[in-house]
PDBQT receptor file of N, H, CA, C and O in Angstrom, charges set to zero:
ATOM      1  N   UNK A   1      36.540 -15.733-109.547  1.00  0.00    +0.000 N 
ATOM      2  CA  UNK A   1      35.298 -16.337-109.946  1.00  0.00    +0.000 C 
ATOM      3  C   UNK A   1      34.180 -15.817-109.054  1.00  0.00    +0.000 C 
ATOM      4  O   UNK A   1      34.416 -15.733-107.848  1.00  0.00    +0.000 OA
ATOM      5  N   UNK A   2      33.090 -15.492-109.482  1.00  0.00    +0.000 N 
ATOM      6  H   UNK A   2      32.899 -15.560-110.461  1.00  0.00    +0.000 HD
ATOM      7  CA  UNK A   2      31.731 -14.810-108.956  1.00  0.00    +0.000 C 
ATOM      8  C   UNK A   2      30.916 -16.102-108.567  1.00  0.00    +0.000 C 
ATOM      9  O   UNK A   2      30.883 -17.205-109.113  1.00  0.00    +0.000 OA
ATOM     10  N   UNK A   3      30.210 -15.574-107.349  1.00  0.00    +0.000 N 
ATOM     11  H   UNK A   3      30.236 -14.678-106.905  1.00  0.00    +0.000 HD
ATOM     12  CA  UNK A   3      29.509 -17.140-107.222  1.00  0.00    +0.000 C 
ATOM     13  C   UNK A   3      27.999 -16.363-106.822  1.00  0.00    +0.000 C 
ATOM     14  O   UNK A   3      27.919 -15.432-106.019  1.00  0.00    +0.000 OA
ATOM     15  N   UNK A   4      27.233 -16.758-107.313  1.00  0.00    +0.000 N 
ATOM     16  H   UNK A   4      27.298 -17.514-107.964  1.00  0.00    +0.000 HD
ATOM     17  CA  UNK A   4      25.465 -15.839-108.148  1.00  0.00    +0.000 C 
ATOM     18  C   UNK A   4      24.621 -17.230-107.729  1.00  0.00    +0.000 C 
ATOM     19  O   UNK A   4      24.643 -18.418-108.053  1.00  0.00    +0.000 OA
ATOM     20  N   UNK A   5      23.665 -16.142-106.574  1.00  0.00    +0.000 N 
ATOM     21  H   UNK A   5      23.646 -15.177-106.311  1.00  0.00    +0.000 HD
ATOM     22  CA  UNK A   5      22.584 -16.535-106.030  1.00  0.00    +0.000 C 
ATOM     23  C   UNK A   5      21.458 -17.069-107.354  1.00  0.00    +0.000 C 
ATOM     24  O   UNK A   5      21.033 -16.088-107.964  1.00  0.00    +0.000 OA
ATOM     25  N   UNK A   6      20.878 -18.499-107.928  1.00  0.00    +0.000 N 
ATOM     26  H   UNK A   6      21.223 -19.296-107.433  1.00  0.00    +0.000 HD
ATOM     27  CA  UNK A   6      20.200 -18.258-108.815  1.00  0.00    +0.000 C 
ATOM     28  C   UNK A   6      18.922 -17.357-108.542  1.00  0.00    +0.000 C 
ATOM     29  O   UNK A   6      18.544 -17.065-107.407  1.00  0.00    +0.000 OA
ATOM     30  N   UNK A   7      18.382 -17.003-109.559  1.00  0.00    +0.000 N 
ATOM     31  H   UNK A   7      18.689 -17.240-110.481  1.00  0.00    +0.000 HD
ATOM     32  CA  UNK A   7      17.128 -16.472-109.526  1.00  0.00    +0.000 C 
ATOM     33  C   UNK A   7      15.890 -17.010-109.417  1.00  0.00    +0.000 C 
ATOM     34  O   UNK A   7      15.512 -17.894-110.185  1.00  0.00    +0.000 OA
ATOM     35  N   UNK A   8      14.966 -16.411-108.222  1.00  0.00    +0.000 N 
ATOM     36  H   UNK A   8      15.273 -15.693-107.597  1.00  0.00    +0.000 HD
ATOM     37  CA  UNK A   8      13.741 -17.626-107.841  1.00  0.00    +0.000 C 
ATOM     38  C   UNK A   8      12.823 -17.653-108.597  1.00  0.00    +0.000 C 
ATOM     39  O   UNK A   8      13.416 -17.450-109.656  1.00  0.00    +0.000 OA
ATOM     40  N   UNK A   9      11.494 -17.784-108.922  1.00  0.00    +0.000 N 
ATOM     41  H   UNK A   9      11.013 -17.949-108.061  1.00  0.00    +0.000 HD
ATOM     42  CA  UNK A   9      10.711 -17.569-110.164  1.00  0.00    +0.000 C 
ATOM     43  C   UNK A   9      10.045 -16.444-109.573  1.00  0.00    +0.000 C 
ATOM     44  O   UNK A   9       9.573 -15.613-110.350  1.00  0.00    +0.000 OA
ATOM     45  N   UNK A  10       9.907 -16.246-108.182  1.00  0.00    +0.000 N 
ATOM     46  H   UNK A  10      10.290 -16.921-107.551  1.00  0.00    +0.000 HD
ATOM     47  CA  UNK A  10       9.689 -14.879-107.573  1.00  0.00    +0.000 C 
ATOM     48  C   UNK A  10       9.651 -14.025-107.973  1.00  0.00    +0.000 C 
ATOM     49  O   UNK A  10       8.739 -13.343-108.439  1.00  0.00    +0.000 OA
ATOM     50  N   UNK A  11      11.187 -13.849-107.798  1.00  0.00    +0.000 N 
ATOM     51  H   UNK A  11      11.928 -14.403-107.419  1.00  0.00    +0.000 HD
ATOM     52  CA  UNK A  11      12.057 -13.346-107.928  1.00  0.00    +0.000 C 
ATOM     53  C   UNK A  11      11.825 -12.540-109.445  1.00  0.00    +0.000 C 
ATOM     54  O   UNK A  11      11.549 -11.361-109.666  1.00  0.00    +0.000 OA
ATOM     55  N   UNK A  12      11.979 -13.308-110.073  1.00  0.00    +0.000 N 
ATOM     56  H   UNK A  12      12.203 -14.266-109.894  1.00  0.00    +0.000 HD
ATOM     57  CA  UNK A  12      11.402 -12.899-112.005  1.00  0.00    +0.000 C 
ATOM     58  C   UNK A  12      10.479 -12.413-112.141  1.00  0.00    +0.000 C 
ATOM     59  O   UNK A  12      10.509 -11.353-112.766  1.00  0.00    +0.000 OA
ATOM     60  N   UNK A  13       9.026 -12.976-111.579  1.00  0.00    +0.000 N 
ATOM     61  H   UNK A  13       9.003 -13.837-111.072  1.00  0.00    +0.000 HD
ATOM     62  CA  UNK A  13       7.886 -12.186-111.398  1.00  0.00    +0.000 C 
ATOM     63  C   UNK A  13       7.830 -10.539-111.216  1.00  0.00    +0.000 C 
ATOM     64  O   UNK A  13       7.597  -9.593-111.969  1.00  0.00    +0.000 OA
ATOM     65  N   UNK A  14       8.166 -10.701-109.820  1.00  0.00    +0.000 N 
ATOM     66  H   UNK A  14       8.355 -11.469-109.209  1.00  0.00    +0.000 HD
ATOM     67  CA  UNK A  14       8.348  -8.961-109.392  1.00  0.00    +0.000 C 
ATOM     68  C   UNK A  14       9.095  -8.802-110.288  1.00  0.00    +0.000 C 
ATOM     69  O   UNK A  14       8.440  -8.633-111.316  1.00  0.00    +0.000 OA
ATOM     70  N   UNK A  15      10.613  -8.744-110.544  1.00  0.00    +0.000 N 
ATOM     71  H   UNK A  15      11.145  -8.881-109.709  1.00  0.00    +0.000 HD
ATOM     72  CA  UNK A  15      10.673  -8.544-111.345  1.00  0.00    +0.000 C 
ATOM     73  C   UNK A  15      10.170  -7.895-113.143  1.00  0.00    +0.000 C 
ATOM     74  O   UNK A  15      10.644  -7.020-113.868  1.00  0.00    +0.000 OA
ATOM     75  N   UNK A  16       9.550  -8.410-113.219  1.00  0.00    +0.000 N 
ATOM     76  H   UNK A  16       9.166  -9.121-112.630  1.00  0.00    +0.000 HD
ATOM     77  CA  UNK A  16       8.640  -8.331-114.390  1.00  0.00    +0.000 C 
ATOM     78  C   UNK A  16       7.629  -7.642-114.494  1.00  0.00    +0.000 C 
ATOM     79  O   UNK A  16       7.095  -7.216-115.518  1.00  0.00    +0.000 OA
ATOM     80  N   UNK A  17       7.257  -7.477-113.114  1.00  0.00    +0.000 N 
ATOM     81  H   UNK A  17       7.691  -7.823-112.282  1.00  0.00    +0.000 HD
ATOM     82  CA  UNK A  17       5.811  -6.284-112.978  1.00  0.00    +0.000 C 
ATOM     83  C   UNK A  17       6.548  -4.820-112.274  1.00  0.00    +0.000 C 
ATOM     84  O   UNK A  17       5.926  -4.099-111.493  1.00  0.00    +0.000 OA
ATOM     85  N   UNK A  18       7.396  -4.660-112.536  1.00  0.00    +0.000 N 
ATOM     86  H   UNK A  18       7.901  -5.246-113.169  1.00  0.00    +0.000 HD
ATOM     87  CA  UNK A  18       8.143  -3.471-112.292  1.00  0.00    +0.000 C 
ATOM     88  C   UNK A  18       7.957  -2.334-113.685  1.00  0.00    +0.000 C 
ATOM     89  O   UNK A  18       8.289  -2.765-114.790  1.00  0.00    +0.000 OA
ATOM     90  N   UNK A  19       7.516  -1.150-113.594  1.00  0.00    +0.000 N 
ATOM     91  H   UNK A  19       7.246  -0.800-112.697  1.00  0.00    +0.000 HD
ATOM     92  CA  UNK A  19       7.259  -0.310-114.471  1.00  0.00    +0.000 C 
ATOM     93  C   UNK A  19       8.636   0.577-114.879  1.00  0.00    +0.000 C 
ATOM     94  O   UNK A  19       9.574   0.552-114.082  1.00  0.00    +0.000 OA
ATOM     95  N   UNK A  20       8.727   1.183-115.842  1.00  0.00    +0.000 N 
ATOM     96  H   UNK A  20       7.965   1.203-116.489  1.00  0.00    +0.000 HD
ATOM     97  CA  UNK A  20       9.535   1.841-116.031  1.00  0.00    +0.000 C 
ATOM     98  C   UNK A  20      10.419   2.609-114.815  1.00  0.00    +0.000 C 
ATOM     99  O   UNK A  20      11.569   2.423-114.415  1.00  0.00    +0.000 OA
ATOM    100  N   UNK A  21       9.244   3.662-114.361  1.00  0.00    +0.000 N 
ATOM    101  H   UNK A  21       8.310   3.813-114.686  1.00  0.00    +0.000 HD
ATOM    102  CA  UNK A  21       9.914   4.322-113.131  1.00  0.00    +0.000 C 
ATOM    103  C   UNK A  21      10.704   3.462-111.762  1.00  0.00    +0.000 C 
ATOM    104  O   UNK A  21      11.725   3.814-111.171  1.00  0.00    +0.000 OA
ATOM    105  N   UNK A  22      10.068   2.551-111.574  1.00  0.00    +0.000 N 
ATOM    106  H   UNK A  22       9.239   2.265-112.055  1.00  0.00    +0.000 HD
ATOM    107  CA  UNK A  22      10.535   1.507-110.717  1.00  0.00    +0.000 C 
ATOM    108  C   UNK A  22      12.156   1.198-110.951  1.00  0.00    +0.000 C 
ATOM    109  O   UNK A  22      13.127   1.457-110.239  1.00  0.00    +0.000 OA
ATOM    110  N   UNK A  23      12.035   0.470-112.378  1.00  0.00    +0.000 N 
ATOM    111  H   UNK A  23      11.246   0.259-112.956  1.00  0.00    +0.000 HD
ATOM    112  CA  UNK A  23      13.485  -0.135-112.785  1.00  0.00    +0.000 C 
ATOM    113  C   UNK A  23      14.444   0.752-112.911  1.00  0.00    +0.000 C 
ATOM    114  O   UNK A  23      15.624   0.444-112.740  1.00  0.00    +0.000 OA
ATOM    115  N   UNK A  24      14.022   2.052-113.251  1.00  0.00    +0.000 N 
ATOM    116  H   UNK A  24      13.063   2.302-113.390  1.00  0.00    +0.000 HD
ATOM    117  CA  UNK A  24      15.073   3.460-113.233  1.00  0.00    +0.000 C 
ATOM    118  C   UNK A  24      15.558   3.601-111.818  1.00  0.00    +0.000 C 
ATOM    119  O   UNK A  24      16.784   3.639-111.715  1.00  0.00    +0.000 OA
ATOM    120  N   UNK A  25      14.695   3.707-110.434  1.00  0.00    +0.000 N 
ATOM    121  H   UNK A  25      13.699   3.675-110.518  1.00  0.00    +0.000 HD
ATOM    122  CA  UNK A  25      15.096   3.686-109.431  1.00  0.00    +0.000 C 
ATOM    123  C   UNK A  25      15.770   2.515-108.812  1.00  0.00    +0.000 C 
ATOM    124  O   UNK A  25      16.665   2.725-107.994  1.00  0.00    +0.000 OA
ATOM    125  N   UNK A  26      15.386   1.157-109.159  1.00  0.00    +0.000 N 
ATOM    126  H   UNK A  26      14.658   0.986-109.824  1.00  0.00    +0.000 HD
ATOM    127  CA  UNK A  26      16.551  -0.092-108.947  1.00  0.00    +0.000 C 
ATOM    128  C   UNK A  26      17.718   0.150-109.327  1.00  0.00    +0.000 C 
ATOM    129  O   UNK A  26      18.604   0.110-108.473  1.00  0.00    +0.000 OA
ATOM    130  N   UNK A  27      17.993   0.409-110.438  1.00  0.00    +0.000 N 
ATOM    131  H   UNK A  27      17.274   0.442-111.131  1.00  0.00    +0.000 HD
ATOM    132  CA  UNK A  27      19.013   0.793-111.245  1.00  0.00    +0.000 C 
ATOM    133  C   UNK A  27      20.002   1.786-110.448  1.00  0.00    +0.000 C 
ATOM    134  O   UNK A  27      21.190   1.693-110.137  1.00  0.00    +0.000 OA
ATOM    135  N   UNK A  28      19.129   2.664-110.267  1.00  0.00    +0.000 N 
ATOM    136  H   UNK A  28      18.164   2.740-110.519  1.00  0.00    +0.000 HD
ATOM    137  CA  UNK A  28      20.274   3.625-109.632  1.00  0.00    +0.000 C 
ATOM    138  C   UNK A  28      20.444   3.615-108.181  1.00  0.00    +0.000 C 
ATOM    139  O   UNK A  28      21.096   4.524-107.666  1.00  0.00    +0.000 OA
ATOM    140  N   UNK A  29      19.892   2.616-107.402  1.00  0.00    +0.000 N 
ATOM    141  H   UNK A  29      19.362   1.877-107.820  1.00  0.00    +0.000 HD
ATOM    142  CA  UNK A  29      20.333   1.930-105.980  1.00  0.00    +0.000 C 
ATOM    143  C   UNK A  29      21.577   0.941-106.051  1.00  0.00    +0.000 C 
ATOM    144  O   UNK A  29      22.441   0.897-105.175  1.00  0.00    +0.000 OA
ATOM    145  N   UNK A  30      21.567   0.165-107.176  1.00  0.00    +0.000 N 
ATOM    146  H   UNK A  30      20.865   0.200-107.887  1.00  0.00    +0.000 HD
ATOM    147  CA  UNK A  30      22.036  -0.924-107.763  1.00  0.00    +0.000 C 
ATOM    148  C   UNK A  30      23.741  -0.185-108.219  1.00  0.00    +0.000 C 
ATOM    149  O   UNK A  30      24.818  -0.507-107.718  1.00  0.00    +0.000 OA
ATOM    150  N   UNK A  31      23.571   0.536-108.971  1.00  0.00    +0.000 N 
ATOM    151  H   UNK A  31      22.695   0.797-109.378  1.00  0.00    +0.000 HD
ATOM    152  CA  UNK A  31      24.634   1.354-109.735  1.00  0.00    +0.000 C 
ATOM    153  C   UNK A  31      26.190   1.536-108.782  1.00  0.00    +0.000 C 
ATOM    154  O   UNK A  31      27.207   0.898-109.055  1.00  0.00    +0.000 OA
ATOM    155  N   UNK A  32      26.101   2.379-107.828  1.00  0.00    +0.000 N 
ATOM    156  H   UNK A  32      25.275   2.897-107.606  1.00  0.00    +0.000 HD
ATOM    157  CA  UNK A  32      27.276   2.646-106.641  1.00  0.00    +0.000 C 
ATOM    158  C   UNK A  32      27.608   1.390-106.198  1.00  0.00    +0.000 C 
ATOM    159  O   UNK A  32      28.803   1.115-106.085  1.00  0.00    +0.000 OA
ATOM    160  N   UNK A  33      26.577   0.393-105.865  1.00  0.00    +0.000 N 
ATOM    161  H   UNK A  33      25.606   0.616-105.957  1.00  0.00    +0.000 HD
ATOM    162  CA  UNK A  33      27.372  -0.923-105.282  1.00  0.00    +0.000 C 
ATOM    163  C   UNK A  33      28.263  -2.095-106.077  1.00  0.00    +0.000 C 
ATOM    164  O   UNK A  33      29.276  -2.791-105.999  1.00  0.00    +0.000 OA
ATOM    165  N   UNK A  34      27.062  -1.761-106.930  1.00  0.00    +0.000 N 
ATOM    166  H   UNK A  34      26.239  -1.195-106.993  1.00  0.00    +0.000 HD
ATOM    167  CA  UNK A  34      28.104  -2.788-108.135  1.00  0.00    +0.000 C 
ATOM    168  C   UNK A  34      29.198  -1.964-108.337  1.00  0.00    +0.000 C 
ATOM    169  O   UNK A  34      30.175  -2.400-107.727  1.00  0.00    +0.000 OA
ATOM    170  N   UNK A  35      29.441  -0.858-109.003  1.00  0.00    +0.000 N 
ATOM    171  H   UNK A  35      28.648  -0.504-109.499  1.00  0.00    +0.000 HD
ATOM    172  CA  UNK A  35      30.963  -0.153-108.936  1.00  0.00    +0.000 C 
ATOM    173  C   UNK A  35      31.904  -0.353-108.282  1.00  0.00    +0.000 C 
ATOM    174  O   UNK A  35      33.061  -0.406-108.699  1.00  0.00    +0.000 OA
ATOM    175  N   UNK A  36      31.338  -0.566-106.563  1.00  0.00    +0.000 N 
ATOM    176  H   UNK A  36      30.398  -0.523-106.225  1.00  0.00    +0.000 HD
ATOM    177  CA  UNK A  36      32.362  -0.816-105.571  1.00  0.00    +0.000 C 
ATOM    178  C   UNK A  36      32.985  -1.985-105.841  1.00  0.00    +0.000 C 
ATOM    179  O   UNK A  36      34.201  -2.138-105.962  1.00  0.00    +0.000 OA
ATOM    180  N   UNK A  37      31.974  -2.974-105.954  1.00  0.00    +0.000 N 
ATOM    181  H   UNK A  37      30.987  -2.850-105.856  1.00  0.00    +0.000 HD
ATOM    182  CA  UNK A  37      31.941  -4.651-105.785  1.00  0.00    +0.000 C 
ATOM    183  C   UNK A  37      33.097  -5.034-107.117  1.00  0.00    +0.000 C 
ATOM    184  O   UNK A  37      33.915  -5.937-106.939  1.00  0.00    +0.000 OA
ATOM    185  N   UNK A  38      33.065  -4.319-108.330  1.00  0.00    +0.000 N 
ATOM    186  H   UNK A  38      32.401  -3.586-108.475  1.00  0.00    +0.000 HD
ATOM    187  CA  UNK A  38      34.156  -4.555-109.313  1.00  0.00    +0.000 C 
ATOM    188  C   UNK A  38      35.092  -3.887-109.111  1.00  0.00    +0.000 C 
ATOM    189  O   UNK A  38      36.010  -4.132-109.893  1.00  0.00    +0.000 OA
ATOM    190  N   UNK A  39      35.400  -2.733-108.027  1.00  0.00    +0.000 N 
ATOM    191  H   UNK A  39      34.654  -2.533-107.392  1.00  0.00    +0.000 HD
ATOM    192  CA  UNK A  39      36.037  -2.063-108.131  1.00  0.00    +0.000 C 
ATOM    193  C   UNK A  39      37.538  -2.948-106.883  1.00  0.00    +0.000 C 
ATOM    194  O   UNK A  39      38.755  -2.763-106.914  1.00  0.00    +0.000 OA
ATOM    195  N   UNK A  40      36.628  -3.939-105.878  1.00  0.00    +0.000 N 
ATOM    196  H   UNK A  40      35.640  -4.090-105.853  1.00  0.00    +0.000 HD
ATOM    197  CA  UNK A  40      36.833  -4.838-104.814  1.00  0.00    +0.000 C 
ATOM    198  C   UNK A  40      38.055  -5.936-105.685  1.00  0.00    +0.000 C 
ATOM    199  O   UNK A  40      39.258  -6.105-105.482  1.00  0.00    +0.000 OA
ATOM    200  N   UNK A  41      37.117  -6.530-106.687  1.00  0.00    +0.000 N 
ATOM    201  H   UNK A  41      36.140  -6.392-106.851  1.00  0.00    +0.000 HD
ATOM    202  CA  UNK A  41      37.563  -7.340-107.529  1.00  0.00    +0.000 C 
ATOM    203  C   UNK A  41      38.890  -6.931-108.220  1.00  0.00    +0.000 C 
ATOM    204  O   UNK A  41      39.882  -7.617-107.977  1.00  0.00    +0.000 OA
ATOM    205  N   UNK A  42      39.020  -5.625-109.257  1.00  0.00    +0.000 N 
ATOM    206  H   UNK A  42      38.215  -5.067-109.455  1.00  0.00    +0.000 HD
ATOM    207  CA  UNK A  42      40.128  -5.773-109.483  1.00  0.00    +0.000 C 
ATOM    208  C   UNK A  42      41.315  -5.352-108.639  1.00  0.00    +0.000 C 
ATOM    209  O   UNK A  42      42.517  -5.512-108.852  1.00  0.00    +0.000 OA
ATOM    210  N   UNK A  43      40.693  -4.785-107.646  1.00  0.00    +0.000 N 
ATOM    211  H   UNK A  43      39.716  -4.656-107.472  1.00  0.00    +0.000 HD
ATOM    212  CA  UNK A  43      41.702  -4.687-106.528  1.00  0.00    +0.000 C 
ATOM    213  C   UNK A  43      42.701  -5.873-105.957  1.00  0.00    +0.000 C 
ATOM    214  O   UNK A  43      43.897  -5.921-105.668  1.00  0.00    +0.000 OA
ATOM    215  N   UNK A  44      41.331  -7.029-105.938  1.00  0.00    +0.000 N 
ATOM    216  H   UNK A  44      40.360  -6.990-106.173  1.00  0.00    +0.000 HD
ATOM    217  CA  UNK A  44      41.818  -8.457-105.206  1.00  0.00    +0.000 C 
ATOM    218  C   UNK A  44      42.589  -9.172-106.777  1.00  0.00    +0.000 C 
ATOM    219  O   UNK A  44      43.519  -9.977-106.718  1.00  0.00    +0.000 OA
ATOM    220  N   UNK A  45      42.010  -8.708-108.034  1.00  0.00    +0.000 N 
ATOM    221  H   UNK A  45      41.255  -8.055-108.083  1.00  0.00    +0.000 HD
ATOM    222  CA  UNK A  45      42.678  -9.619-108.858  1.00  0.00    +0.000 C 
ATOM    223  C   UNK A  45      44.717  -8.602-109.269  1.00  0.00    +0.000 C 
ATOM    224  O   UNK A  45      45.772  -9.151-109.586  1.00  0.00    +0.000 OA
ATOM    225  N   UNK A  46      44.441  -7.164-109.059  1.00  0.00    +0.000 N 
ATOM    226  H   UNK A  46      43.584  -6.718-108.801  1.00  0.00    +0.000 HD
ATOM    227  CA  UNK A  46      45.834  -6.430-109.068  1.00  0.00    +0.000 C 
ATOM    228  C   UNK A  46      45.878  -5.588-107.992  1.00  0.00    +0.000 C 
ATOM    229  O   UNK A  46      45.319  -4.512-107.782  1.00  0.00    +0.000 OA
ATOM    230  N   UNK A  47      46.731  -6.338-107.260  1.00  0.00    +0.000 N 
ATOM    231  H   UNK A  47      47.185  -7.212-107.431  1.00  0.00    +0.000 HD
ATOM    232  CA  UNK A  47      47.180  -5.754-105.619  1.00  0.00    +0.000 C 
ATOM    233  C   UNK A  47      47.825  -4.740-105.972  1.00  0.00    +0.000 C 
ATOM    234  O   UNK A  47      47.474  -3.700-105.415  1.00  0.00    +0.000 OA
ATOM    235  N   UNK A  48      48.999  -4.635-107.015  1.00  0.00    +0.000 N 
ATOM    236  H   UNK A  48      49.284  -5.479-107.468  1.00  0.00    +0.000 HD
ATOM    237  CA  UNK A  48      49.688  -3.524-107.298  1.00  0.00    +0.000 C 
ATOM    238  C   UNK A  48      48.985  -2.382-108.057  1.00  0.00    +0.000 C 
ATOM    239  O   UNK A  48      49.702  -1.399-108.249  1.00  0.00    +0.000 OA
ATOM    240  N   UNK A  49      47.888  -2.325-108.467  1.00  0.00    +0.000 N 
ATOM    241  H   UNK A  49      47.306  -3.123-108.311  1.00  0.00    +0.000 HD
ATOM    242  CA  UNK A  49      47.335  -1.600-109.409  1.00  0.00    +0.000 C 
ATOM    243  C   UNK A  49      47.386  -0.301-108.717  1.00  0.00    +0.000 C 
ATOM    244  O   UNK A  49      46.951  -0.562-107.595  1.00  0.00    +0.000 OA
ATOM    245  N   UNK A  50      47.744   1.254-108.768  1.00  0.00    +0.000 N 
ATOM    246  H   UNK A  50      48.097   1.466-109.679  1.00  0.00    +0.000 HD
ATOM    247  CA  UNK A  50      47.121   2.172-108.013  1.00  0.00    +0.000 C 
ATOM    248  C   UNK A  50      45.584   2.823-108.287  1.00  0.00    +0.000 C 
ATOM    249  O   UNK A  50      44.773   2.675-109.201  1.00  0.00    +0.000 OA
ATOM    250  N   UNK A  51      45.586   3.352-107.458  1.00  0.00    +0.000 N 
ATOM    251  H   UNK A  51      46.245   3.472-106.716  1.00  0.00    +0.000 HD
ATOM    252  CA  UNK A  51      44.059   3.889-107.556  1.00  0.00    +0.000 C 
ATOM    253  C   UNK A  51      43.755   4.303-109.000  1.00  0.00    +0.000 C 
ATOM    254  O   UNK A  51      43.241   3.417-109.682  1.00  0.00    +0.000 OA
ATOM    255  N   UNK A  52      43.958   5.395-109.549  1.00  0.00    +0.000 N 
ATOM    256  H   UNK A  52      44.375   6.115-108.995  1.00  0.00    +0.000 HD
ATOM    257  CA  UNK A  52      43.923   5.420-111.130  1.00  0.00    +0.000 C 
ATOM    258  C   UNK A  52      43.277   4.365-111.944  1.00  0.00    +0.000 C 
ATOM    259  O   UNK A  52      42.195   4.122-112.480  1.00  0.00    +0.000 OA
ATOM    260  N   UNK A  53      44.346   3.901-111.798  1.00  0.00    +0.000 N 
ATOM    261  H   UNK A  53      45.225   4.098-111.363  1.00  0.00    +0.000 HD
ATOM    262  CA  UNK A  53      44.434   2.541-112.824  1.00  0.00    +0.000 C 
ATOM    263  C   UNK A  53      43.374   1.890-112.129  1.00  0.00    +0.000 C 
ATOM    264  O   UNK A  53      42.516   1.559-112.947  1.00  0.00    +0.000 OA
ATOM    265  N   UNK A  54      43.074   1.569-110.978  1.00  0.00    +0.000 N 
ATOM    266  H   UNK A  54      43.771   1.837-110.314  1.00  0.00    +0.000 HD
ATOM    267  CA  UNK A  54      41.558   1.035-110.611  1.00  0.00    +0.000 C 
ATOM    268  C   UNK A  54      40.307   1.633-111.233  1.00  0.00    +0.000 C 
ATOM    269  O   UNK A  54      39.372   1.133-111.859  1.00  0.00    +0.000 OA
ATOM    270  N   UNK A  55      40.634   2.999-110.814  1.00  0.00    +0.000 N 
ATOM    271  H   UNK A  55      41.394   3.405-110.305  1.00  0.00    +0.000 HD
ATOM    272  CA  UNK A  55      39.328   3.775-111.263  1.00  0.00    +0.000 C 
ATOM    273  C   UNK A  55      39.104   3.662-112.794  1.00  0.00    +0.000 C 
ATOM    274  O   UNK A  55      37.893   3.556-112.992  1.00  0.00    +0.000 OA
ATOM    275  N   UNK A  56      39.777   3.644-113.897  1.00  0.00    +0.000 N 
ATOM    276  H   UNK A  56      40.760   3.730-113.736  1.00  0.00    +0.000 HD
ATOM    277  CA  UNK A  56      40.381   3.628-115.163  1.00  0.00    +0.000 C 
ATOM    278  C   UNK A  56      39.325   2.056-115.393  1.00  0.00    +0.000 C 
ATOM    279  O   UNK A  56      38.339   2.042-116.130  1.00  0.00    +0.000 OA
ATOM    280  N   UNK A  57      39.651   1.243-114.855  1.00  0.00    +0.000 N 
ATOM    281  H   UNK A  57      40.452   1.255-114.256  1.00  0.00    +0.000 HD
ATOM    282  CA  UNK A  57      39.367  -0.440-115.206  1.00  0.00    +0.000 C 
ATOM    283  C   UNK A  57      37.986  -0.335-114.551  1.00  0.00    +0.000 C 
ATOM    284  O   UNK A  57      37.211  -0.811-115.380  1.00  0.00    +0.000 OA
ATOM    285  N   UNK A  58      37.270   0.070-113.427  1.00  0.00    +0.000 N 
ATOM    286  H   UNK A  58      37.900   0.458-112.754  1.00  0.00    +0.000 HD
ATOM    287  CA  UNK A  58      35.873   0.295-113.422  1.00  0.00    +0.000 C 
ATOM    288  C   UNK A  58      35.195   1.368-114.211  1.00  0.00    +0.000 C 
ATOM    289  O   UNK A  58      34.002   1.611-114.030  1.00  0.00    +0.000 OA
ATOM    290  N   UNK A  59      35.946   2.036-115.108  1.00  0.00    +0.000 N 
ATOM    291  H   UNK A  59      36.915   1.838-115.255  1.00  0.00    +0.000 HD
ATOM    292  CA  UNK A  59      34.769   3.023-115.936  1.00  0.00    +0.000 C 
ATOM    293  C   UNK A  59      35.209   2.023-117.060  1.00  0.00    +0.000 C 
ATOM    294  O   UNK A  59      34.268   1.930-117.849  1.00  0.00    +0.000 OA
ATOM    295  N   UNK A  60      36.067   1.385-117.377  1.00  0.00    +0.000 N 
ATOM    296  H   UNK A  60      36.831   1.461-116.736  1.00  0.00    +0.000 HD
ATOM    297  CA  UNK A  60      35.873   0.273-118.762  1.00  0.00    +0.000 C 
ATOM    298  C   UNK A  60      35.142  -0.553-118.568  1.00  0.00    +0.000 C 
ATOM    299  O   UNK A  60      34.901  -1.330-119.492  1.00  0.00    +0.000 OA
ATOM    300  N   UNK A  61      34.600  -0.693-117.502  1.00  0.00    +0.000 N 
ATOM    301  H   UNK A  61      34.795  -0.062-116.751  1.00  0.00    +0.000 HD
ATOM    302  CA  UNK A  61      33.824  -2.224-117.154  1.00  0.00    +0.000 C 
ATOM    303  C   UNK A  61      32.619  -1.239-117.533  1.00  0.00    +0.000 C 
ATOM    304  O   UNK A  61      32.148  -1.386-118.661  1.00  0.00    +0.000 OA
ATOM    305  N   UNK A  62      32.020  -0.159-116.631  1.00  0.00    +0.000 N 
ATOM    306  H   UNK A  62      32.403  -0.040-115.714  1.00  0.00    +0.000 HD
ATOM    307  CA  UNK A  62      30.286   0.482-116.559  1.00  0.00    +0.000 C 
ATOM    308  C   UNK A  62      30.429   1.210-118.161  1.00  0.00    +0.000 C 
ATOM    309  O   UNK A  62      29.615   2.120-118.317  1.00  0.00    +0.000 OA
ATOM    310  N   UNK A  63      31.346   0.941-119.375  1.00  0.00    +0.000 N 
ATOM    311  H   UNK A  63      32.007   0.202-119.248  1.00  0.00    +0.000 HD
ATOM    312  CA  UNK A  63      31.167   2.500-119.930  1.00  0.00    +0.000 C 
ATOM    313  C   UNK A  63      30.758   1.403-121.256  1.00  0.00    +0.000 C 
ATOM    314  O   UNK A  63      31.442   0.411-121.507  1.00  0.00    +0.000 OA
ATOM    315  N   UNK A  64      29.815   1.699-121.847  1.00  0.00    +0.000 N 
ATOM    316  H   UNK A  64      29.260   2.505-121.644  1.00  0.00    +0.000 HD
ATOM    317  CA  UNK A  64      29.570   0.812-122.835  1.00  0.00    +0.000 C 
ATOM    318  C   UNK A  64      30.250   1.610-124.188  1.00  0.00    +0.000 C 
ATOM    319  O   UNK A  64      30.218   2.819-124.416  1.00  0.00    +0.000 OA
ATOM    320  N   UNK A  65      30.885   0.513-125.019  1.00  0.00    +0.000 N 
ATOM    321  H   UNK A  65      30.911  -0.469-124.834  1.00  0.00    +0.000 HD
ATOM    322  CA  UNK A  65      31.463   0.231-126.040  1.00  0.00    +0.000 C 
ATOM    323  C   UNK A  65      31.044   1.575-127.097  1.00  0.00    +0.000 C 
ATOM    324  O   UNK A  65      31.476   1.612-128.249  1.00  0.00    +0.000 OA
TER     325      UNK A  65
């Protein structure tokens, strides 16, 4: 289970006044960590899994449908 800081109205603001180029560069700061961070997860949810099969289950998670 994930446990998620809510979002401040701040927070949404900036958010929201972010231009294209901006959100392209969040995005791809954002991108490598989250990979890791699911990659953490199914590690902790299949201890036995080998690497493969890890790597395999984080490109099903980032690879859209």
């Amino acid at each position: 289970m994930r446990t998620e800081e809510p979002t401040t109205p701040e927070q949404v603001t900036a958010l929201r006044a972010l231009i294209g180029a901006q959100w392209l560069r969040l995005a791809g700061r954002l991108y490598c960590p989250a990979r890791k961070m699911e990659a953490a997860g199914l590690c902790q949810q299949h201890p036995g899994w080998p690497d493969h099969r890890l790597d395999a289950g984080v490109h099903r998670i980032f690879t859209p449908a």
